[in-house]
Every structure is written in structure tokens, then in C-alpha cells.
C-alpha positions as CSV (number, residue, x, y, z in Angstrom):
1,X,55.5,95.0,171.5
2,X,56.2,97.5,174.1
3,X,58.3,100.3,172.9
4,X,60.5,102.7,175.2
5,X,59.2,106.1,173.7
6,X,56.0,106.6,171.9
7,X,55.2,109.9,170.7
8,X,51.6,109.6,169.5
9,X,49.7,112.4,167.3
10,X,51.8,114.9,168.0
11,X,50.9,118.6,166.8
12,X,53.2,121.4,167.6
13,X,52.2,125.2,166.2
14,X,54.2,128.2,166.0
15,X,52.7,131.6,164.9
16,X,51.6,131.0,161.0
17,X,53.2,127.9,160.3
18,X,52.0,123.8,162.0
19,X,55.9,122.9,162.5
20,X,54.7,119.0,163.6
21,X,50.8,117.7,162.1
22,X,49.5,114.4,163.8
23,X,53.2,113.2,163.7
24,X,53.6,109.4,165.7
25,X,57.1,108.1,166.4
26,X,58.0,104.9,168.2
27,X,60.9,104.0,169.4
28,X,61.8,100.2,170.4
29,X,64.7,98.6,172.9
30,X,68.5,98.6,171.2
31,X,67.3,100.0,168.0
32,X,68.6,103.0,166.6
33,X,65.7,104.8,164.6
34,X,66.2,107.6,162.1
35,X,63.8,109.9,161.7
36,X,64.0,111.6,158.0
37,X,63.2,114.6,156.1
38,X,64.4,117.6,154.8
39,X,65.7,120.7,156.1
40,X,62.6,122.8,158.2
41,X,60.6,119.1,158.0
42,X,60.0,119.3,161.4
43,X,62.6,117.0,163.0
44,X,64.3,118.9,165.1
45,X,60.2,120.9,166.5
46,X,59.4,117.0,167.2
47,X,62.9,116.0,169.5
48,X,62.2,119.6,171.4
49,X,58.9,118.2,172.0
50,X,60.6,115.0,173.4
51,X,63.3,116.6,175.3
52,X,60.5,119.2,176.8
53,X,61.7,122.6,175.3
54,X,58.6,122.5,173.8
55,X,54.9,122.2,174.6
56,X,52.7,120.4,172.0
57,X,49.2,121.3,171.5
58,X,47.9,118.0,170.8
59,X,49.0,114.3,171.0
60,X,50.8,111.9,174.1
61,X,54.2,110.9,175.2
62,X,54.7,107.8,176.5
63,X,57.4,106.0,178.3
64,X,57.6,102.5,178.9
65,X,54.1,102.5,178.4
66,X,53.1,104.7,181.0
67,X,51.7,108.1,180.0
68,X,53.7,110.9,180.9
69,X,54.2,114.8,180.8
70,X,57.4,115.9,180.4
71,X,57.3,119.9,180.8
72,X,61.0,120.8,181.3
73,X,64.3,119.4,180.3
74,X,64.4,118.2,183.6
75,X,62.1,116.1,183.6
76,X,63.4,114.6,180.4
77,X,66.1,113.7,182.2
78,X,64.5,112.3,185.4
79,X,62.8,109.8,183.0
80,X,66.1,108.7,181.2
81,X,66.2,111.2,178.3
82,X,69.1,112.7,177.0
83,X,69.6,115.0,173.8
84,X,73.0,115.9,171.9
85,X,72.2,118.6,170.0
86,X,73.5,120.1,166.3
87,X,74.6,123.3,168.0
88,X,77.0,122.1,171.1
89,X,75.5,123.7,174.6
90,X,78.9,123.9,176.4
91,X,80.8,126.4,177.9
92,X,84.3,126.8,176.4
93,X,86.5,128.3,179.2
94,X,85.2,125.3,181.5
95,X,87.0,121.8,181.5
96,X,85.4,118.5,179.7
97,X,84.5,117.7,184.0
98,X,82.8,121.3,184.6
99,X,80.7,121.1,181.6
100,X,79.3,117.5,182.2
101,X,78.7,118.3,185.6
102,X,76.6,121.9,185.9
103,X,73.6,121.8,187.2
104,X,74.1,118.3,188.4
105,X,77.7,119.1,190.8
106,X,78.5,116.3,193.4
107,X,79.4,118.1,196.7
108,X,81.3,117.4,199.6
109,X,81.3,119.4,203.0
110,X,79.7,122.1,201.2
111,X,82.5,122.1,198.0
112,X,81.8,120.8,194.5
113,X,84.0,117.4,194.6
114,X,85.6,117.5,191.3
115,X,88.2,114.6,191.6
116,X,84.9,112.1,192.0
117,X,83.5,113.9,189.1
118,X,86.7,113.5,187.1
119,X,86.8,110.1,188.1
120,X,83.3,109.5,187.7
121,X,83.4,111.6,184.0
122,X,86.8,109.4,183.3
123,X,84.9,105.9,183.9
124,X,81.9,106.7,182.1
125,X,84.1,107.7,178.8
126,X,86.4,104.6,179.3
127,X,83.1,102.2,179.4
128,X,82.5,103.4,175.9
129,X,85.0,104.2,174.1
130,X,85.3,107.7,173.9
131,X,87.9,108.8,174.7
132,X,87.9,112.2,176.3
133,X,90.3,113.8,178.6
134,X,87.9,114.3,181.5
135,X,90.6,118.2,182.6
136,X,91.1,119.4,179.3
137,X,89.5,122.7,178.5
138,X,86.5,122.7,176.4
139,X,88.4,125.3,174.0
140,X,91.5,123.7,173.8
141,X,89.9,120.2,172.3
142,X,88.6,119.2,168.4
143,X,84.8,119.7,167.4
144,X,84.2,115.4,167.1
145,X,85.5,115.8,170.7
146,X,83.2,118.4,172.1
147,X,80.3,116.2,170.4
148,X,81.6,113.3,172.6
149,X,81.7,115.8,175.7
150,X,77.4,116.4,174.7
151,X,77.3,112.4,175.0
152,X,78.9,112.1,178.2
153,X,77.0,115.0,179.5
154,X,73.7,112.7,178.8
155,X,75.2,109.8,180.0
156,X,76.1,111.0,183.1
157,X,73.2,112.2,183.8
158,X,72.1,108.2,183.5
159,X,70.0,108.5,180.0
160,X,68.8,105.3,178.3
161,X,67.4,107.0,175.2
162,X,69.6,109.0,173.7
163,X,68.5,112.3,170.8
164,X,71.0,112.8,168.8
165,X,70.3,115.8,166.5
166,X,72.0,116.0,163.2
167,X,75.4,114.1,164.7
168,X,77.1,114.2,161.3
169,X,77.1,117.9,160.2
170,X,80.0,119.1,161.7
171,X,82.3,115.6,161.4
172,X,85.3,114.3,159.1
173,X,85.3,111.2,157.6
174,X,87.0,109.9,159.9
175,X,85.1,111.5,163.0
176,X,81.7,110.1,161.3
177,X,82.9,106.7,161.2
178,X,84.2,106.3,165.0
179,X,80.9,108.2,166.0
180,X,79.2,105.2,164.4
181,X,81.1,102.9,166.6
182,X,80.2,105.0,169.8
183,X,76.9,104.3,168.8
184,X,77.2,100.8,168.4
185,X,78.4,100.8,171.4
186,X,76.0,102.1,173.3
187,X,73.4,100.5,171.9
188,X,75.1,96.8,173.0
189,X,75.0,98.3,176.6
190,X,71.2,98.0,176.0
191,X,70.6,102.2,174.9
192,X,67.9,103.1,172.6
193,X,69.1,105.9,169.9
194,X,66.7,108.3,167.9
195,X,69.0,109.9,165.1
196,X,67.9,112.6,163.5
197,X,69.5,113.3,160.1
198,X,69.1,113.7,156.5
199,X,72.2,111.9,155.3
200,X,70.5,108.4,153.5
201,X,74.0,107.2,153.4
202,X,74.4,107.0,157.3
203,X,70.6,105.7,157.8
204,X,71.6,102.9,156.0
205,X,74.5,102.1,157.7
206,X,73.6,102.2,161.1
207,X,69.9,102.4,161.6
208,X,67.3,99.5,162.4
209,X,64.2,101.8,161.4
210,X,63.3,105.0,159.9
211,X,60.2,107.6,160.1
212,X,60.0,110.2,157.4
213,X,58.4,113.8,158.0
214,X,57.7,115.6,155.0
215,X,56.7,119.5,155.4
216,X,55.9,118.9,158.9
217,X,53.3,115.7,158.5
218,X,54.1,111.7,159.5
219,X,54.5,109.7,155.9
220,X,55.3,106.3,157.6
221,X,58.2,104.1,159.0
222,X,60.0,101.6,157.1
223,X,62.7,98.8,158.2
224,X,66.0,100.1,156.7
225,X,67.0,96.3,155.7
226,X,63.7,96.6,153.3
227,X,64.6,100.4,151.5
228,X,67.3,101.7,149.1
229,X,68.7,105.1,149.4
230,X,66.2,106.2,146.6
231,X,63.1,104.9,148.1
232,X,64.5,107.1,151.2
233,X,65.1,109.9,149.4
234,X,62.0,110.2,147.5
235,X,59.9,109.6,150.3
236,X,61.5,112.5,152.1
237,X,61.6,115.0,148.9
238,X,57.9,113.5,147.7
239,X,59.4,113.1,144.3
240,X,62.6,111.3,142.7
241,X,66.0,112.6,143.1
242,X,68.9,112.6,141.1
243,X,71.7,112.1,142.9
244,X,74.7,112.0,139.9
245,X,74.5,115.6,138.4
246,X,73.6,115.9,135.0
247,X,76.4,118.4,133.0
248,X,77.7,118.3,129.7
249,X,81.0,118.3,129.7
250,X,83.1,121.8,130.5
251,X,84.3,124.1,128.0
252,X,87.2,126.0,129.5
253,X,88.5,129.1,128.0
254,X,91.2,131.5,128.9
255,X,92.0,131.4,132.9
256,X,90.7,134.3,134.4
257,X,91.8,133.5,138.0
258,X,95.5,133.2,139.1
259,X,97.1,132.5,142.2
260,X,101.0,132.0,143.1
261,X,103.2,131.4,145.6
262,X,100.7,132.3,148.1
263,X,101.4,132.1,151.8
264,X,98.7,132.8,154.1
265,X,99.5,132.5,157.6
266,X,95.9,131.5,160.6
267,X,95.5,133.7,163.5
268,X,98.2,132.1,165.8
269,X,100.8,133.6,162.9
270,X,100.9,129.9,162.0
271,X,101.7,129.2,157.9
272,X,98.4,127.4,156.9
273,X,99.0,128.0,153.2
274,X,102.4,127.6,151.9
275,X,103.7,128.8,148.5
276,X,100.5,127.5,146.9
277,X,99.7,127.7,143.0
278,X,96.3,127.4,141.5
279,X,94.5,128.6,138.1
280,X,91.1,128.6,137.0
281,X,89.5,128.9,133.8
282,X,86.3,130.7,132.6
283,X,83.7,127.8,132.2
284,X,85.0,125.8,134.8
285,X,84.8,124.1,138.2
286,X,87.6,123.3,140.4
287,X,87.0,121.3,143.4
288,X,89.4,121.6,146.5
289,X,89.7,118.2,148.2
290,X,91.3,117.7,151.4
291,X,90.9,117.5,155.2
292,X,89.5,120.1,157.1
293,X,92.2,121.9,158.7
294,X,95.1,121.9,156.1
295,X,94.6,125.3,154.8
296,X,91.1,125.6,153.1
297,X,89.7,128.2,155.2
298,X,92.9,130.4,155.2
299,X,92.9,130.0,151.7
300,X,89.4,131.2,150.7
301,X,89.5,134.2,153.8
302,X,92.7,135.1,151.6
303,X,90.8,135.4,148.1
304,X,87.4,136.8,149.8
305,X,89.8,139.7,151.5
306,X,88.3,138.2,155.3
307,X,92.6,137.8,155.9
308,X,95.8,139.8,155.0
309,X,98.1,137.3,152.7
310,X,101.9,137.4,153.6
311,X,103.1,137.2,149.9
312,X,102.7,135.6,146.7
313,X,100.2,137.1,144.0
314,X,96.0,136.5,143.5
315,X,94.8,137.9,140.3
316,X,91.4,138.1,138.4
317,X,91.3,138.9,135.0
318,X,95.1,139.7,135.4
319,X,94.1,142.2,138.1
320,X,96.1,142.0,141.5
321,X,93.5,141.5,144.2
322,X,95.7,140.6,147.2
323,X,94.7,142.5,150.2
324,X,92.0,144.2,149.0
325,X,89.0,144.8,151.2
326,X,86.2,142.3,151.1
327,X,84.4,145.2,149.2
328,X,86.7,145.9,146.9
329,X,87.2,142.0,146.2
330,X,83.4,141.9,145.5
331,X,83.3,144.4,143.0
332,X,86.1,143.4,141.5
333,X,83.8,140.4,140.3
334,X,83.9,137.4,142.7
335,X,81.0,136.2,144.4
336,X,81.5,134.1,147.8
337,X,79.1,131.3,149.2
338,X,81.1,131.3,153.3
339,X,81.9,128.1,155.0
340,X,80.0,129.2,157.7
341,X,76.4,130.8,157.0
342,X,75.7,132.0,160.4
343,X,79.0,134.0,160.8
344,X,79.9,134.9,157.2
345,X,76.8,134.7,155.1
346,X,74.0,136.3,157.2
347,X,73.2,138.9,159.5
348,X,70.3,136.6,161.5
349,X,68.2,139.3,162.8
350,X,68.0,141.2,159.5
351,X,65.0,139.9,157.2
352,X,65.5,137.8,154.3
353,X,65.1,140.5,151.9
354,X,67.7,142.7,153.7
355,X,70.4,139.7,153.7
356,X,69.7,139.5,149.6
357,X,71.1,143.1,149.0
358,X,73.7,143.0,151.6
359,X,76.5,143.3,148.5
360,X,74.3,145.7,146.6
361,X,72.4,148.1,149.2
362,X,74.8,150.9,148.6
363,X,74.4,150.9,145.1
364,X,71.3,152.8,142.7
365,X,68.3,151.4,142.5
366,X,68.6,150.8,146.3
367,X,69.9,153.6,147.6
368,X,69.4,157.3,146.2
369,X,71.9,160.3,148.0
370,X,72.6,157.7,150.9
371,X,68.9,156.8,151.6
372,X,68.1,153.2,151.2
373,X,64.7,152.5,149.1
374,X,63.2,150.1,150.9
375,X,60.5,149.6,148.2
376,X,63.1,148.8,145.6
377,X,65.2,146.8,148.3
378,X,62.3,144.4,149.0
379,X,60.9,144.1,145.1
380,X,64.1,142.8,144.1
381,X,64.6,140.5,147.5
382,X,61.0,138.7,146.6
383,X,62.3,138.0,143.1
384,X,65.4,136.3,144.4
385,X,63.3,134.7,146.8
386,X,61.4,133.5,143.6
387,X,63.7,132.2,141.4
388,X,65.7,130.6,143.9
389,X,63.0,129.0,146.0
390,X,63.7,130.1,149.0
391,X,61.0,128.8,151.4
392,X,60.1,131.9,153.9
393,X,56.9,133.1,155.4
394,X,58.1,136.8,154.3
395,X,60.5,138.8,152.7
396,X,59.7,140.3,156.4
397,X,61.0,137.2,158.1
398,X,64.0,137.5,160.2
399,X,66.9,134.9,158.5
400,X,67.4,133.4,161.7
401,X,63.6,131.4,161.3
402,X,64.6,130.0,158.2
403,X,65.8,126.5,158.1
404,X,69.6,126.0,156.9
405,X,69.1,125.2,153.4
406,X,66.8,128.4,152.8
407,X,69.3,130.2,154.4
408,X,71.8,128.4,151.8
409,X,69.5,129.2,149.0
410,X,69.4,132.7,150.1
411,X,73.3,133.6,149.8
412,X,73.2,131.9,146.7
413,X,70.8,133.6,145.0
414,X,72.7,137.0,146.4
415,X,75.7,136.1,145.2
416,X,74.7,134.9,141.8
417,X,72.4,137.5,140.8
418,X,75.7,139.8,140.8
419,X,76.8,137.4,137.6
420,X,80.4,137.1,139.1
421,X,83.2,136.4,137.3
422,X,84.7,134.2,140.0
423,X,82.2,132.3,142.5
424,X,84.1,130.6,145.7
425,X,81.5,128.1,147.2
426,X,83.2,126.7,150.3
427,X,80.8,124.2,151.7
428,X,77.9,125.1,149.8
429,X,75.9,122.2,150.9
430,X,76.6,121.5,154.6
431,X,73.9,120.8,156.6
432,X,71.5,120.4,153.8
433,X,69.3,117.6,152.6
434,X,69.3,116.0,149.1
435,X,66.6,118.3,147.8
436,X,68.2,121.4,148.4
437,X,72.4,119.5,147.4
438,X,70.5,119.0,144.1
439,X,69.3,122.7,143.8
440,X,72.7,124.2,144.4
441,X,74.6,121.8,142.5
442,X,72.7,122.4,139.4
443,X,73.3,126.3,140.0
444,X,76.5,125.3,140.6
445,X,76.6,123.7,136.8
446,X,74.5,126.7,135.2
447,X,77.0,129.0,136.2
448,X,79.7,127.3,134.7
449,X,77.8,127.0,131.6
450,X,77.6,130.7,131.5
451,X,81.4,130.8,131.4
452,X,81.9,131.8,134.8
453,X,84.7,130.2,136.7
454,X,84.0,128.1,140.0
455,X,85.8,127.3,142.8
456,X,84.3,124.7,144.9
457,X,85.8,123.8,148.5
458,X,84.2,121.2,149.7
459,X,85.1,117.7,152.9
460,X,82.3,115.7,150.8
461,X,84.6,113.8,148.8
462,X,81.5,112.5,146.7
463,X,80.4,116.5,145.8
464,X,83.7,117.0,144.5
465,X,83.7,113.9,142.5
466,X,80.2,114.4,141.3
467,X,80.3,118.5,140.5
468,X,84.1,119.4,139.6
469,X,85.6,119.5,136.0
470,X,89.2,119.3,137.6
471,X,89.9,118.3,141.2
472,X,93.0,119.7,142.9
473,X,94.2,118.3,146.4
474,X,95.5,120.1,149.1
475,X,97.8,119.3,151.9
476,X,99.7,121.2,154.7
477,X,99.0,124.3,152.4
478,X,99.9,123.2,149.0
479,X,98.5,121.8,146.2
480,X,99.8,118.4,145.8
481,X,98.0,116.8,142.6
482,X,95.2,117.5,140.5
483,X,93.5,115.5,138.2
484,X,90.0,115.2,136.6
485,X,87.3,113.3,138.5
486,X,86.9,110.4,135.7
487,X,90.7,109.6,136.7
488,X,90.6,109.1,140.3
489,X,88.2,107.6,142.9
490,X,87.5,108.4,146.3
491,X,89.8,106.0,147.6
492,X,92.9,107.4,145.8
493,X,91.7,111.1,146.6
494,X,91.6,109.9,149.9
495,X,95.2,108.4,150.4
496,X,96.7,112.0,148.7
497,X,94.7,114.2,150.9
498,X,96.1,112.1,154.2
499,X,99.9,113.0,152.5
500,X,100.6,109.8,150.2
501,X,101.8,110.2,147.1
502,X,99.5,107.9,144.6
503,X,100.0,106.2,141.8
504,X,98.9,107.5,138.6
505,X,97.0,110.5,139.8
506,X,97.8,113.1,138.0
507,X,101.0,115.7,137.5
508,X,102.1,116.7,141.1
509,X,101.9,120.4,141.6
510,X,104.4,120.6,144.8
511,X,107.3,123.0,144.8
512,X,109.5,121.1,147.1
């Protein structure tokens, strides 16, 4: 059987930690293989290896057979290797055509000929089925569409075996599913597809064959026609995994969170939430459901104090919060888990143990007459660390080395060590793999149990159906129905969040 990339005994080292041990990988004709495991596995060490960003110490690549070094990206791409990677390396003033082009610029009489490229760029994404506007500007166009633009750039540059890296993360629905038809696609034009990913739903969908890494070692490759989804899973955790949350059923008592009328308008002075009504109770969970992009963000900015609201009321514990500083909204008793980790959550060259205080560092035992007590800071940051398992090398480590759902485990242990009366957790499992959804979902459940109130905002239609006591939908910035999960389905949840009204699903909750 000759196979177009083998990666044979690989071992990659970093300072302290064997990222890859004696892993082997190999990749047929037309297939699309996963490769498996959970967040800081390895995956991603192994690909870099591949696409030559990094050396290994030990182990062979070969292609088609032949024996080969591949030193550079470069080179990677001289032998028909392309990567799309989970963080998009384009650059956003530029035009879909710029970006696939740098580096690699067809020239005539000295000039950079951009109507060939354009033509060329156009021809590539009409052979399959992109659909890309080869001018517009990188800035101007959707994230599923800058991911196509990473595809074409590979393309173009004539790759047969394409990386993709975490594809999924970042998607809708809706995205996800024509993403899986590129794919198909491009595998019938005879390209061979290594996805890396940790979503078991997707593997089996679209994949031929998988290879799990576990903690940075090889445990074998499996035809996906032969597994289940818990085989997968527990192959990749190295124990079974629940993947319907065990809870008792909630408790509410009085509501301590209020909102009404509330219109929040987006940077562009655009109305992004529109008059919109919502109450929580104390031992509760309340699950937003909706498409990205109808107000969520705006929404949660405006409870956090991260944006000004335009009117309406937000109270906790019939205390007005609106406007308040994102200080004075924390110690007012709400506790936030951001959408975005990197942006909101962390400060990526602090350590660990400095992110876990970042609410708290002003405050005794921390900080005595203005001078922060680092000894106190970094006890208390190791028992966080503890209790919430938060794989690091160090206290010491800078966040930025941690994989995503460490990082995730990190603002969650931060926020909930405050016991808040109110916890917002907008996308609290993005990114992560089924060990570490588990985790937070439980926390999730424990914290309800305590009588706290929870607001979960989440695209995962099957988190909010799994975790939430009450789901409420939102569209165009309102509240159109809520219901409780045992009376709905995805597919009904799914026809109210694209703006249809549904039978049977609930009291409506619009103001028209």
C-alpha cells in the first residue's frame, strides 16, 4: 500500500515537556484522516512538524515513499503540502487576491500582474465550490470566508495534501456543513485531507480513518466505519465519558437578575439588541440560543459593563447595574467566562497564577497599602490550579503555553472562586475537547446547585439542550420564545433562531 505522507516515529521536545513521543501517522490517496485527541495532545506539535515550522528530534517523513527533509514551509509546499490553520495568517487591509498571492506574486514587465492572479484566484475557487470574491477586502468578508481564503491560498500554491487544523472552531452550523462539502470536493479531485480536530461528531461524518494521540503518545488508528463516538472518545480521554450531563432537576427561587427593555447598539451605532426582556432565577441556568451575530455579544458586553447600553434597565438583586464599570459590575456579584479567551479572559504574557487573581489582586490578602504579595498571590493561584485541574508546568508559566482548555479551566476557576451571584458563560466550551466540555459543564451544574444563577450563551445547540433548565431564543435582538429543553428539540430551536415562528414552543416573549 503506498501512502502519500508517512510520518514515522516522530519525537518532537520542547523545554520540560515531550510535545510528540514515537508518534507514526499515515496518510493514504483520497482519504480524509483525523487525527484525535484532546486539547495540548500534541496534534497541532505533529502538523508543525509536517508543514516544517518545526524540527523533530527523532523519526522520518516520507512522501510518496521517498524519504524526505522538509526544513521550512517552503519546502512543504514545493512537495505539495499545504496547511489551513486554526488561527487565520492573513492580512486584513489586503484583498482575498493579495493575500493568496504574497510571497508567490506573478509578474509582468517587472509589475505584480493582478488581473491573472484574480483570474487565476477566481478559477481555482469556481473549480471547487467556494465561492470567494477573488477583490473583496480581507476585512470586509465573514470568518467561514476568510477560512476558504486559507484554502485557496494552499491550493494555489498547487497542494495535494491538504492540513487542516481545527477547521470547525470558529464555524456556524451552517458554515460547518458547506465546509464538509468543500472537502468532499476536493477529495473527488483526487486531494488527500489530514483533519485535525476533537469534535467525534464531525470524524464521523466525514472521515475514512482516524489516529488518536493521548498526552503526546501514538494509541493507534481505527477505520471510522468500525468505531462509535464513545469508543472515539474514550480512546482520546483514556477513560469513558459521559456525554448527557447528569443534574437533578433545578430548584429556582426568587429571580435575582432582571433585564428590560434593553437596547444596546455594536460599534457601527447599529441596534444589535432591541427592547429585549430576560429574568433569571437563583438556582438556575438559562441558555441563550441563536445564531452568532443577532445580538449575543452586545448583549453580554452590556451586562459585563465591556459596552455603554442606550436604555432600558439591568438589575441584580434589584440593584441597577447599567453602565457600570466592568469593576464595579464584578463586585457587584457577577462573574463572566468571555467569548473570547485570548482578548477578554487573559492577559497571555502574565503567568497562570497572575491571570487567577486578575479580579482580586487589589484586594487584602493580595495586596497590603498598594503592594501586591506575591507569596499570597501565587499560594492561592496553585490551589485554583488544584481544584480545577488546570494542566500547567508552573504557576510560573506564561498563559500563552497553555493549551485552550487549560486556559478555559483557568478563567473558570477565577471566576468561580469569587462565589458570584450571577455567572455569564458565553462560549465556555469553544475550542475544547470532550474531557475538558464535561469538566465545565458539571461546574456549570454545581453552581447552580449552590443557588447561583447562570447564564449560558452558547452556538452549540446540543450544550444548550443538554446544560440549561430554561432555553430562551434570540433573534435580531429580542427574545422571541423560551421554553424548557424537554419541550423542544434541535430542530425546532433551530427553525426559531433562523426567524420562524414554531409551533408549540413555548409563550413568545416579542414586544412587537
Amino acid at each position: 500500500m503506498e501512502y502519500v505522507i508517512e510520518m514515522l516515529n516522530i519525537r518532537k521536545e520542547f523545554p520540560g515537556i515531550v510535545a510528540n513521543d514515537d508518534i507514526t501517522v499515515q496518510l493514504k490517496k483520497g482519504e480524509i484522516h483525523a487525527l484525535l485527541g484532546e486539547n495540548g495532545a500534541g496534534k497541532s506539535t505533529l502538523m508543525n512538524v509536517l508543514f516544517g515550522l518545526y524540527q523533530p528530534e527523532k523519526g522520518e517523513i516520507r512522501v510518496k515513499g521517498k524519504k524526505v527533509s522538509i526544513t521550512n514551509p517552503n519546502i512543504a509546499n514545493d512537495l505539495g503540502i499545504g496547511m489551513v490553520h486554526q488561527h487565520f495568517m492573513l492580512v486584513e487591509p489586503f484583498t482575498v487576491t493579495q493575500n493568496i498571492i504574497l510571497g508567490n506574486e506573478p509578474t509582468k514587465k517587472g509589475k505584480i500582474d493582478i488581473k491573472k492572479a484574480e483570474k487565476e484566484v477566481q478559477e481555482i475557487s469556481d473549480k471547487y465550490g467556494l465561492k470567494v470574491d477573488a477583490s473583496a477586502k480581507i476585512s470586509d468578508i465573514s470568518v467561514g470566508m476568510q477560512q476558504r481564503v486559507e484554502i485557496l491560498k494552499t491550493l494555489y500554491r498547487g497542494a495535494d495534501v491538504l492540513i487542516f487544523d481545527e477547521p470547525t472552531a470558529v464555524l456556524t452550523p451552517q458554515e460547518i456543513h458547506e465546509l464538509i462539502e468543500i472537502m468532499q470536493s476536493l477529495i473527488a479531485e483526487g486531494k488527500s485531507i489530514i483533519l485535525i480536530t476533537h469534535k467525534l461528531k464531525e470524524i464521523m461524518q466525514v472521515c475514512d480513518r482516524c489516529t488518536v494521540i493521548r498526552k503526546g503518545k501514538g494509541i493507534g488508528t481505527v477505520d471510522v466505519a468500525d468505531t462509535s463516538v464513545s469508543k472515539l472518545a474514550s480512546l482520546m480521554v483514556g477513560r469513558d465519558v459521559v456525554f448527557k450531563t447528569e443534574k437533578k432537576p433545578a430548584e429556582p427561587k426568587e429571580t435575582v437578575f432582571k433585564i428590560e427593555n434593553l437596547v444596546v447598539k455594536d460599534s457601527r451605532k447599529v441596534s444589535m439588541v432591541k427592547g429585549l426582556d430576560l429574568e433569571i432565577r437563583a438556582g438556575e441556568i438559562v441558555g441563550i440560543a441563536g445564531v452568532d451575530g443577532n445580538g449575543q455579544s452586545e448583549l453580554v458586553e452590556a451586562i459585563t459593563g465591556l459596552r455603554k447600553s442606550e436604555s432600558g434597565s439591568i438589575t441584580l438583586k434589584n440593584k441597577n447595574i447599567k453602565n457600570l464599570s466592568p469593576r464595579k459590575v464584578t463586585e457587584s456579584g457577577i462573574g463572566h467566562i468571555p467569548q473570547d479567551r485570548h482578548k477578554y479572559g487573559l492577559v497571555l504574557d502574565y503567568p497562570v497564577g497572575a491571570n487567577i487573581v486578575l479580579q482580586t489582586y487589589y484586594k487584602k490578602p493580595y495586596s497590603k497599602a498598594s503592594i501586591l504579595d506575591y507569596k499570597e498571590i501565587y499560594k492561592k493561584a496553585k490551589e485554583i490550579i488544584e481544584e480545577y485541574d488546570v494542566r500547567t508546568p508552573s504557576e510560573f508559566t506564561k498563559a500563552r503555553a497553555l493549551s485552550g482548555g487549560n486556559q478555559q479551566k483557568a478563567i473558570i476557576g477565577r471566576e468561580l472562586d469569587r462565589s458570584p451571584e450571577l455567572l455569564i458563560a458565553a462560549q465556555p466550551t469553544r475550542g475544547l475537547d470532550v474531557g475538558a466540555i464535561e469538566f465545565i459543564h458539571k461546574r456549570l451544574i454545581e453552581e447552580r446547585d449552590k443557588g447561583r444563577a447562570v447564564l449560558l450563551v452558547s452556538f452549540e445547540l446540543d450544550e444548550i439542550l443538554d446544560v440549561s433548565d430554561r432555553i430562551a431564543v434570540m433573534f435580531d435582538g429580542k427574545i422571541v420564545s423560551t421554553m424548557k429543553p424537554e419541550e423542544t428539540n434541535e430542530h425546532e430551536l433551530g427553525l426559531l433562531m433562523a426567524g420562524s415562528k414554531a409551533s408549540g414552543a413555548g409563550e413568545s416573549h416579542d414586544k412587537e
